[in-house]
N, C-alpha and C positions, 0 to 999 in steps of 0.2 A: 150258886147264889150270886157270885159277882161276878161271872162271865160276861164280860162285854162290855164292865163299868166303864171305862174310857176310849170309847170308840171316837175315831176321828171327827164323826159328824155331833158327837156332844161335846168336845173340847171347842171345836166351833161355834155351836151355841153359847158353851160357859163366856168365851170370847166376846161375841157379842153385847152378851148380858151385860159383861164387864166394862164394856166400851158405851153403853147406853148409860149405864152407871154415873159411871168416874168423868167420863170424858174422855179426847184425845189426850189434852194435858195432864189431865194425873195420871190416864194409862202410861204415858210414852215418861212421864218421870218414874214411875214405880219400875218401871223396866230398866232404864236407866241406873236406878239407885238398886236395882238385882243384881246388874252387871260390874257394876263396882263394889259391892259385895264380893260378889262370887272372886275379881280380880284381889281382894284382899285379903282372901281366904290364901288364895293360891299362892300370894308374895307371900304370905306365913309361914307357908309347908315349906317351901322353900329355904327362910328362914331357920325354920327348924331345926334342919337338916344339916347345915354348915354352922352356924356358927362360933365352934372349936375353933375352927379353921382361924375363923377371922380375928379371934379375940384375943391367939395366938401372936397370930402378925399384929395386931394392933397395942398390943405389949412389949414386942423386939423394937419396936419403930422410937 
């Protein structure tokens, strides 16, 4: 039933759609503000993960 929902030649189409749409400007800012997103997901996890560490050192100091 959904064999082949996202073949390369329809995400090209959805693309275009999008770009007929929105524009170059709100395409390339919605992209933009995914990227920085996605960048502050990532400093999170990051986050996460150490913070013992730091909040240690930041209590001897």
């Amino acid at each position: 039933m959904g064999e082949g929902l996202f073949q390369p030649w329809h995400l090209l189409i959805i693309v275009a759609i999008a770009l007929l749409v929105f524009g170059t400007s709100k395409f390339s800012a919605l992209g933009k503000g995914l990227g920085e997103g996605i960048r502050n997901f990532k400093a999170s996890m990051k986050e996460g993960k150490e913070p013992k560490k730091e909040k240690e050192e930041e209590k001897k100091s």
